[in-house]
N, C-alpha and C positions, 0 to 999 in steps of 0.2 A: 550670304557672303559677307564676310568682316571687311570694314569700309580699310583701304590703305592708308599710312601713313607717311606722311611726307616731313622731313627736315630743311629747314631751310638753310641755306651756305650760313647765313652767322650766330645758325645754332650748331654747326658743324666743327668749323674752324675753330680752333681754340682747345675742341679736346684733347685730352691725353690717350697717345696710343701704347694701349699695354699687349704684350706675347702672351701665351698659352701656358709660359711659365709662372708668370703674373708680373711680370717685369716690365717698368716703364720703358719705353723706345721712344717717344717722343710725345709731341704735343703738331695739330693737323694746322699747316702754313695759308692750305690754299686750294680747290681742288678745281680740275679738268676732266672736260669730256672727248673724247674720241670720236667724231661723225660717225669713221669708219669702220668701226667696232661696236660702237654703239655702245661703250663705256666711258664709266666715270673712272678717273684715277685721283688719288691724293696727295699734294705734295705733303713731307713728312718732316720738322725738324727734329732731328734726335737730340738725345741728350747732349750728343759731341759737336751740337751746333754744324751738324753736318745735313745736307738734302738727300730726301730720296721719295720717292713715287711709291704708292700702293695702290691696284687697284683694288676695284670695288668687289670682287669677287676673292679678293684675298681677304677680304673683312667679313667674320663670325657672326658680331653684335656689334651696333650701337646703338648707347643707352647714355648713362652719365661719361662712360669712353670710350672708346673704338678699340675692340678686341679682334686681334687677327687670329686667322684661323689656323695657321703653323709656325712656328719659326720661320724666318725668313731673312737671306742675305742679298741685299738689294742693292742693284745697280745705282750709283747714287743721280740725283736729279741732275738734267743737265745745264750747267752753269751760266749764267749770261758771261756772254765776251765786253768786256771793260777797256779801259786805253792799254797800249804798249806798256809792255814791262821796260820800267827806265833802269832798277836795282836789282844786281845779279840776284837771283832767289825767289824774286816777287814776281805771283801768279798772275797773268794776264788776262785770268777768266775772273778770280774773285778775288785777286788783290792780296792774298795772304801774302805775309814774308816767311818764306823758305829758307834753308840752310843756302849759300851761297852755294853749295855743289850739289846742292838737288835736280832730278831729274825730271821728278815729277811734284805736284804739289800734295803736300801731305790732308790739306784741308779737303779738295775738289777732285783731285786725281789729274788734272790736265798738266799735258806737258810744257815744262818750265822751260822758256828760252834761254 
């Protein structure tokens, strides 16, 4: 029986996550486990400096990067909540500034007060 192999989070963290197209999607933030699933998930920073979650079962390979195994449109990571928006436009979850008539924030997706 061939012995397993294990990575450890800060040979994880740091790589680049490429698609099935061969295109880069990001670089790996951070990852989590599920008790209740009994998965691991990854947080993802994309190139658009935007968060999202993969799990572990949506990962092919990793080697030098983290190859997923289809395209994928992901719900983006959920944002920590920050202080009160004081400036019409500016996001209360991550602080971006938004067009003053936005509804939502273009960066996090949360709704803009």
């Amino acid at each position: 029986m061939p012995k397993k192999k294990y990575l450890s989070k800060d040979k994880i963290i740091g790589k680049q996550v490429i698609n099935p197209k061969a295109m880069i999607v990001g670089s790996i933030k951070n990852l989590s486990f599920d008790p209740e699933k009994k998965e691991v998930a990854f947080s993802v920073t994309t190139k658009e400096g935007k968060e999202m979650m993969v799990t572990g079962s949506e990962i092919d390979t990793v080697g030098d990067v983290v190859l997923l195994k289809k395209q994928m449109n992901h719900q983006p990571a959920t944002p920590t909540k920050t202080a009160k928006s004081t400036s019409p436009g500016l996001c209360s979850m991550c602080n971006f500034q938004n067009d003053s008539t936005a509804k939502f924030c273009i960066k996090c997706g949360a709704k803009v007060q």
